[in-house]
N, C-alpha and C positions, 0 to 999 in steps of 0.2 A: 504494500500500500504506500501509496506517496504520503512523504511525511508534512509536505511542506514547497510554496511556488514561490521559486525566485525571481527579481527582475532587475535586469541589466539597464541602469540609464546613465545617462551622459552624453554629454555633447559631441557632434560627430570630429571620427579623426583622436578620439584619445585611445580608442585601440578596445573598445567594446566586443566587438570578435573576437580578435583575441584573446582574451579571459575569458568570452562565453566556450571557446574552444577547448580552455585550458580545463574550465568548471566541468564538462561531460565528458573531457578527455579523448574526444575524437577532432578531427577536421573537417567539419558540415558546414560551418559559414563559406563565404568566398571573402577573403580577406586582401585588399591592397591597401596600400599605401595612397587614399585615393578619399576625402569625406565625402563620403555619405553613398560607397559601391555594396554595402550590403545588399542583399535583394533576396538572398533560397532561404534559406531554413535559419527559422527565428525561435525554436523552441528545439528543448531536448531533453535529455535527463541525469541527474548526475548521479551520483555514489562516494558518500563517505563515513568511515565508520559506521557500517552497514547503513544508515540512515538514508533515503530516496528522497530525491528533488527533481522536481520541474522547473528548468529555466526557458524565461522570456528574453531574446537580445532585442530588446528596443530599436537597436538599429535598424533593423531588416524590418520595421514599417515603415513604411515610405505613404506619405501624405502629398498627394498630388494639388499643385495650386495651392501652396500652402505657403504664408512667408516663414520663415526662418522660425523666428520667436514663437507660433502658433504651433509648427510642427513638433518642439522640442515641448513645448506645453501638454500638446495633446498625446505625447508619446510615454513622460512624465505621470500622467493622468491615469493610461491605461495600464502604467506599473503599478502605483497603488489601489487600482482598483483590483487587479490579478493575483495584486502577490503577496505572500504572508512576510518577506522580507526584499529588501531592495539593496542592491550594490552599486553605487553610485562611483561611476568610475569618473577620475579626471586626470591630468597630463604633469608629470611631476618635471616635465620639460619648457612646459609654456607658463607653469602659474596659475594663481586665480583668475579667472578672466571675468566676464561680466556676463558671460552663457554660465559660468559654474554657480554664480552667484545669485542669477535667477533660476536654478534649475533647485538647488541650497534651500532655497525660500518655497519652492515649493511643496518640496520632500517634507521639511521643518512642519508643516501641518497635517501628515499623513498618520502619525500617531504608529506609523509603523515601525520598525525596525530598523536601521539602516547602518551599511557598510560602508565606510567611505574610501577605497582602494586608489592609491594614488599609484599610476603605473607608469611605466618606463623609468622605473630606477633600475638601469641593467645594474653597478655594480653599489657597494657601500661607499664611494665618496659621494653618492647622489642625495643618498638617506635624508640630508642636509635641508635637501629641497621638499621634504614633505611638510616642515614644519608651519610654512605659512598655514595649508591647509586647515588648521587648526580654527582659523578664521573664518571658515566659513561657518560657523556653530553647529555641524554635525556628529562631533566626537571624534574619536582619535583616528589618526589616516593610520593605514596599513601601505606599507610601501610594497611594490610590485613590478613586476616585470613580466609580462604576458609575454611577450616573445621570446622570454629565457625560463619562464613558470617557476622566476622566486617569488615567496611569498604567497604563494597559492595556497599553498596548505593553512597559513593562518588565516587567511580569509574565510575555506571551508571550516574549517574551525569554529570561526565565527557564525556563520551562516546556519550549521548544526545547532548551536549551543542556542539561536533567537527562536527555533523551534519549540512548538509544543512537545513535552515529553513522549506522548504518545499519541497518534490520531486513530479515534476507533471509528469503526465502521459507523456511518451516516444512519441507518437503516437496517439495525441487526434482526435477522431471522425473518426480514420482507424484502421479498422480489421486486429490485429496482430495474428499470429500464429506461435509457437514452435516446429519443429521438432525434437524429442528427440527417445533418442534410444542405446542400445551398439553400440559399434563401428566397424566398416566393416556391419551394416543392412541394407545399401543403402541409409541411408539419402541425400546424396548430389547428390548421381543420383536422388531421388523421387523430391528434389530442383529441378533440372535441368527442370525435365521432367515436373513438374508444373510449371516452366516459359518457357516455351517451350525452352527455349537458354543454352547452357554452362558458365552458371556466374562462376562456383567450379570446381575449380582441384577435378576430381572422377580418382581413382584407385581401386584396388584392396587388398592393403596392408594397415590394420588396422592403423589407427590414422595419416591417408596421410593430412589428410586438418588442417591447422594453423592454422586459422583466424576462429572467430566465425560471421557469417553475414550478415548481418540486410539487405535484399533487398526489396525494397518499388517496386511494379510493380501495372499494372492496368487489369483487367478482365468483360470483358461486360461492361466496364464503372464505373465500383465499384475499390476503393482503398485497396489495402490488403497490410501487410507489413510477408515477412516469417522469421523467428529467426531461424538461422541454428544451433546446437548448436554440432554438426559436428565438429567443431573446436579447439583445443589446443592452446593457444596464444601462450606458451615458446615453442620453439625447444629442443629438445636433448632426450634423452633416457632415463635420469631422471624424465621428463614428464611422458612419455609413459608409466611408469612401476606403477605410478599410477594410478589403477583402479577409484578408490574414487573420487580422481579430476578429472573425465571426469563427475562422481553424479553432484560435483560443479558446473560444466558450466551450465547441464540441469538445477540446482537448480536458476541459476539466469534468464536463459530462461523462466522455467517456471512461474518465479514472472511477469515476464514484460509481457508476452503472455496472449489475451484474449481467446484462445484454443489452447487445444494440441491435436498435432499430436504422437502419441505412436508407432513407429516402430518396428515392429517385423521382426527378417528373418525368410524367408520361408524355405528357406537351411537348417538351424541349428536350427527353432523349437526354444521355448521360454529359454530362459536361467534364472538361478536364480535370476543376478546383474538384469532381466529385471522389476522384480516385486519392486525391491527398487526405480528405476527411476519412474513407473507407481506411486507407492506410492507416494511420493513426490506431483505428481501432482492432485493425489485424497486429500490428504490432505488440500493442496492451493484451493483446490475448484475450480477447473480450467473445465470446458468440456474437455471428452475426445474422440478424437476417434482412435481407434487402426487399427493402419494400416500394414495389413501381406503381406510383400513387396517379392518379389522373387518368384513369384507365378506361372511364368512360367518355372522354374525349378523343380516346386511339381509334381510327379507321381500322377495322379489322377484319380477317377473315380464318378459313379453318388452319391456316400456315401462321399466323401472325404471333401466335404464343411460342414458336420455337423459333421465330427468327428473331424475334425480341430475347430471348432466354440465350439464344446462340451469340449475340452483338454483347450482353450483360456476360457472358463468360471469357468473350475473348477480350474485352475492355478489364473486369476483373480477376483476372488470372489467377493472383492469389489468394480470391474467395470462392473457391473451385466448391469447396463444402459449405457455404452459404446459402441455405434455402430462400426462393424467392416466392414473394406472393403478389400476385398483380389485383390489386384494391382500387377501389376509389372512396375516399375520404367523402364524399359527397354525396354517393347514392349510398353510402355506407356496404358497397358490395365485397364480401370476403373480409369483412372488418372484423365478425367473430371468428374467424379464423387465428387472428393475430395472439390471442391471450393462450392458449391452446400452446402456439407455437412458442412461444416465450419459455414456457416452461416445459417443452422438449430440451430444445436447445440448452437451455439452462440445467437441466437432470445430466445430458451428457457431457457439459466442461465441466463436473461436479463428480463427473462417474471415478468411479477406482476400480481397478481391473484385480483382481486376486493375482499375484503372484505368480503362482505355477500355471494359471492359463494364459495368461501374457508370455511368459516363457515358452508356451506351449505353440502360440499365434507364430511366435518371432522364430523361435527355432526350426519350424515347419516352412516356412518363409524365406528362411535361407537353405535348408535343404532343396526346396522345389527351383530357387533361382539363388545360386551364390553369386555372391560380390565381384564386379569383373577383376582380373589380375591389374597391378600397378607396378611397373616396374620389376617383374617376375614375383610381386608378393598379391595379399590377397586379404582381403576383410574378412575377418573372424569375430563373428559376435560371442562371448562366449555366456553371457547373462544377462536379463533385463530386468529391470527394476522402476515402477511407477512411483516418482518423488515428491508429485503435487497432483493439486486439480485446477482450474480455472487459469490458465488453462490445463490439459491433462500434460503431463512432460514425464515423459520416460527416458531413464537412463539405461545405455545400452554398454557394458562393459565389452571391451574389445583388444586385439591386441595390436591394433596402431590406429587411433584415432586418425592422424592424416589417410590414412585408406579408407574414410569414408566419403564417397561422393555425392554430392547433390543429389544424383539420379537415383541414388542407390535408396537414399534416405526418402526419398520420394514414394518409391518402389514398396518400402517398408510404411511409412502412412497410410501409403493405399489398403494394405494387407488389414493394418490396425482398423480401418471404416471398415472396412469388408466383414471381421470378426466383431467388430463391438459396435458400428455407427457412427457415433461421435457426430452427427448433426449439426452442420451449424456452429462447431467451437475449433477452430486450430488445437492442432497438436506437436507439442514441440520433443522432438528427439537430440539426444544428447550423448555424445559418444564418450566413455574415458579408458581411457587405459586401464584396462586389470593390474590392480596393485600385486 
């Protein structure tokens, strides 16, 4: 479970990529020497002292038509509205300037937590220059170096230590579920229509609904909670023109949801930004199921359900076990389908496999198709063992982890659906060395 959302702000060119890079320990931003060349991937996750976090790089939203001051405003904005802590980065090379000083002043009312990492101190004569910082009344600078990753550590440090001790589950022992999706797909009518009631302002002009909204209802007696994620909390137009922060909202739904709902419109057919939301939730290991909403607007005939079902596979590849349901929100057709389905899906990212038949699955599996040879050697599983659920992840002891191939492990997922199902939830396989 994430413990805790960070957020990266600071004015462009003090090297906010970099630390976001150094914080999750991979190379996912696109970083130059260049203010304000951010542009892919604005979120990620980090790990320290087991502890989980989700970081925001601020930089990578880009506000079109925006002067200077407004966009660092509204970027500033969208930190403390996301994040349980902020690390406010600035240039231990240029000083205080008059962007750190209104960015300072804005923090300073957030009530939240804040790091104030002063970076490009590549060596210790630099230290020197962190002192002014002091000035800006945020508390004490952490000297840093993002492009050599000193000082990293004390800043994670920091970053742990502004966490809540523990975060428990939102909704113990009730079935939550996310509805996620571009915006105008119908998600708050598909809400409506599986509570039978109007709880959500539904229109027709993109990014109508403010509020993101957690509704707890009952069905045949079962508790279910929906996560609308529908919603923009800020008003204005500077919101709106952010694509990426609408990724945001779905990216905190889908932590908290024990299944997601994947909205497609039926009108406008899959769009690009849909496969980055889908991803997200395949990653999280989340069940999914894709729901193609607008369905009674589709021109149809007796081919149109597999040519629709054939384009949603080869656009989503890696939700190859994603059940789809084609609905519409409106006539409410196939709408009691969906709760049904939830808790399929849900029983099997939850399932546990007994031991000796898992063994049983995998060892039959490599007998009927062994591993192809690599280098005159050969994959040898020699024991499986199921280590979690949600998703389900099986460990496969082996005697050389590099001799397992994509295909191979592929090969081996299929076999596990074939013998258990698994509906609707990725399953992650994991190779290690027999000790």
């Amino acid at each position: 479970m994430i413990d805790g959302v960070v957020a990266i702000v600071g004015r462009p060119n003090v090297g906010k990529s970099t630390i976001f890079n150094r914080l999750i320990g991979e190379r996912l931003s696109i970083v130059e020497d260049v203010p304000g060349v951010t542009r892919d991937r604005i979120y990620g996750k980090g790990t320290w002292l087991t502890r989980e976090f989700r970081i925001i790089d601020t930089g990578g939203i880009q506000l079109q038509d925006q002067p200077f001051q407004n966009e660092i405003k509204a970027q500033v904005e969208i930190a403390i509205e996301e994040a349980d802590t902020i690390v406010f980065v600035v240039s231990g090379k240029e000083g205080i300037t008059k962007d750190d000083q209104y960015i300072a002043s804005l923090l300073r009312k957030s009530n939240k937590p804040i790091i104030l990492a002063v970076n490009k101190i590549d060596d210790t004569d630099q230290i020197v220059n962190t002192y002014e910082f002091y000035g800006l009344g945020i508390g004490e600078p952490h000297a840093v170096s993002g492009a050599h990753g000193i000082g990293i550590g004390d800043v994670l440090d920091e970053i742990i230590a502004s966490f809540p001790k523990k975060r428990v589950k939102e909704y113990e022992g009730i079935l939550s579920f996310a509805v996620i999706g571009q915006p105008n797909v119908g998600k708050s009518s598909l809400v409506n229509s599986i509570l039978k009631q109007e709880r959500v302002i539904v229109s027709d002009i993109e990014g109508t609904t403010r509020d993101a909204i957690d509704t707890p209802f009952k069905s045949d007696g079962k508790e279910y909670v929906i996560i609308d994620t529908a919603g923009i909390r800020k008003k204005g137009k500077v919101y709106e023109n952010i694509e990426k922060y609408s990724v945001l909202r779905a990216l905190s739904a889908i932590e908290r949801a024990d299944v997601i709902l994947f909205v497609v419109d039926g009108e406008k057919g899959i769009r690009e930004q849909d496969k980055h939301v889908a991803g997200y939730a395949h990653e999280a290991g989340k069940p999914i199921i894709i729901v193609y909403n607008k369905w009674d607007t589709v021109e149809k005939d007796e081919k149109t359900v597999n040519e629709v079902t054939r384009k949603i596979r080869n656009e989503f590849i890696y939700l190859s076990y994603a059940p789809i349901l084609f609905v519409s929100a409106k006539t409410r057709q196939r709408i009691n389908m969906i709760l049904p389905l939830i808790d399929e899906v849900y029983n099997y990212s939850t399932l546990r496999i007994p031991t000796n038949v898992l063994n049983e699955v995998i060892m039959d599996a490599q007998t009927i198709t062994p591993a192809p040879t690599h280098n005159g050697k050969r994959l040898k599983i020699m024991y499986a063992s199921q280590v979690s659920v949600a998703p389900p992840t099986i460990v496969l002891f082996v005697n050389d982890p590099q001799l397992m191939h994509f295909s191979y492990q592929r090969y081996l997922e299929n076999r596990l659906r074939e013998s258990f199902g698994f509906t609707g939830t990725p399953i992650r396989i994991l190779a290690r060395k027999r000790g």
